[in-house]
C-alpha positions in Angstrom: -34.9 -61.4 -13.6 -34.1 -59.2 -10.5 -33.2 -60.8 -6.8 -35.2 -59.8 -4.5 -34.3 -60.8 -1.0 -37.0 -62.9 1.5 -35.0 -61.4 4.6 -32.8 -59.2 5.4 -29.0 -60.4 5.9 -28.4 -61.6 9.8 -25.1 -59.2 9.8 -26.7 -56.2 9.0 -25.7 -52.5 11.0 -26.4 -52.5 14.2 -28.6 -49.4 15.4 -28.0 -49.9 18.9 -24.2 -48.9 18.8 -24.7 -45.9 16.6 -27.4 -45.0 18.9 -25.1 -44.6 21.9 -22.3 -42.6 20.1 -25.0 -39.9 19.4 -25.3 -38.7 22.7 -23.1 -35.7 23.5 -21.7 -35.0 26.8 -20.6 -32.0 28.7 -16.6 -33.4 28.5 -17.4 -33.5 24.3 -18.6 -30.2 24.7 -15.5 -28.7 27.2 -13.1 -30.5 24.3 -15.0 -28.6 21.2 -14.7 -25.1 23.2 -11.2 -25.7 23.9 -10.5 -26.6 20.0 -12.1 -23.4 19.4 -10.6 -21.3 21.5 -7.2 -22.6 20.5 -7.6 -22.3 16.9 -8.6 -18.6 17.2 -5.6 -17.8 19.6 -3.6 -19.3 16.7 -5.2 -17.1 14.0 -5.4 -13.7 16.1 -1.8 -14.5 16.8 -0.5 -16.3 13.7 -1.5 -13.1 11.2 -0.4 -10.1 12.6 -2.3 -7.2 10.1 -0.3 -4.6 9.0 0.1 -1.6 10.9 2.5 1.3 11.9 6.1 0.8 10.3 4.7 -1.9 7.3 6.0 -1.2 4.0 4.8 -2.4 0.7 7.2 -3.7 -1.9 6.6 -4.0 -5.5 8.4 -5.9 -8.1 8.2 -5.1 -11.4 10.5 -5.8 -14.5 13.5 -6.5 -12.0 12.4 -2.9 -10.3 11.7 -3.1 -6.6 9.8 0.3 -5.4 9.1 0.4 -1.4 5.7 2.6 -0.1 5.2 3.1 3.2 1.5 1.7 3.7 0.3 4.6 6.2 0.0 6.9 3.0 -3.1 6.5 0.6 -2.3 6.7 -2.8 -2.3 5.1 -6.5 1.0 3.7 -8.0 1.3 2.8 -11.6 3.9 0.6 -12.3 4.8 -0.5 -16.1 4.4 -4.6 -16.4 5.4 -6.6 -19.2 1.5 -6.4 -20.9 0.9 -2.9 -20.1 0.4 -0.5 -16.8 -0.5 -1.8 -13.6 -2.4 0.2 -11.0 -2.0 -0.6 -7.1 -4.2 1.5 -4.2 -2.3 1.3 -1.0 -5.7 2.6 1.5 -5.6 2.3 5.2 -2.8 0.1 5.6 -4.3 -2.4 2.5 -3.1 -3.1 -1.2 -5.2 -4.4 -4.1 -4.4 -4.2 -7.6 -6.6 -2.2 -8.9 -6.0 -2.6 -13.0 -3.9 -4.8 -14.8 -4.2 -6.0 -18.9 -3.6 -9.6 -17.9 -6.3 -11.6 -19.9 -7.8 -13.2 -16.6 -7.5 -10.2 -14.1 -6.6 -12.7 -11.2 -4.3 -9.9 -9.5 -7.4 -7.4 -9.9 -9.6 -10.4 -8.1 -7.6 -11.1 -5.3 -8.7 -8.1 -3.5 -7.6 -6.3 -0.8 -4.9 -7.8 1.0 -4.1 -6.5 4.8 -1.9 -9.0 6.5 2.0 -8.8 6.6 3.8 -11.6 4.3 0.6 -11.9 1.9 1.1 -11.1 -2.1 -1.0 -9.8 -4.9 0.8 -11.6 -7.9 -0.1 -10.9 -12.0 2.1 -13.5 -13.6 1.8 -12.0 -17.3 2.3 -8.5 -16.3 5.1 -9.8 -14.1 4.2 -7.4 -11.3 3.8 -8.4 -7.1 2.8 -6.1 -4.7 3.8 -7.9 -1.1 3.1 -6.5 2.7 6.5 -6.8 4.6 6.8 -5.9 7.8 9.5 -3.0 8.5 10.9 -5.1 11.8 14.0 -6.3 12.5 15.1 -5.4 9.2 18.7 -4.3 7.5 17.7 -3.5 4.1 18.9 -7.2 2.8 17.4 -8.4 0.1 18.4 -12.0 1.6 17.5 -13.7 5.2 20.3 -15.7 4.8 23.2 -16.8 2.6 23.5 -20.6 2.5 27.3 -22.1 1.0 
């Protein structure tokens, strides 16, 4: 047999409230722009894209190769599962080929922005954007004792 209430329960939601939090005001609307425009500054300024003096580093097999990204061209590398083919175009990288079972290097795309990688973990092969400032030539940032 199924309950079927007479009336409905005396502490049920009250409209009323919700009603009055619905309204939006020009100081909700000042405090959304704000948010906005803060979170863009951050992104515009956060990611700096790669540009004149960026250099792209490739690992492979304990091999690191270094391409200067201003000049278009197609590198082959040799990974642990076969050859590995990386465009460097306009200042972007993308893996091209690779004879990982997946292809998640080849899907990744183009990547643009200083400190990103393109990684294929069974070919052991990562093509990173670093940027060429303030740098020695260390292969470290710091030596911790």
């Amino acid at each position: 047999m199924k309950y079927i209430p007479s009336e409905p329960p005396e502490n049920e939601f009250d409209n009323t409230r919700f009603e009055e939090l619905k309204e939006i005001k020009p100081l909700d609307i000042v405090i959304l722009v704000f948010i906005v425009m803060i979170s863009l500054a951050l992104l515009y300024f956060g990611f700096s894209s790669a540009g004149d003096g960026e250099i792209e580093e490739i690992v492979s097999r304990g091999n690191i190769y270094r391409y200067n990204l201003n000049e278009n061209r197609k590198i082959t590398v040799e990974g642990e599962l076969g050859e590995v083919v990386i465009e460097v175009k306009d200042g972007n990288i993308r893996m091209l080929e690779d004879e990982s079972p997946r292809q998640i290097g080849v899907k990744t795309g183009w990547v643009s922005m200083a400190g990103f990688s393109i990684i294929c973990l069974p070919c052991k092969v990562s093509a990173t954007i670093v940027s060429d400032q303030n740098s020695d030539d260390k292969p470290y940032d710091a030596v911790v004792e």
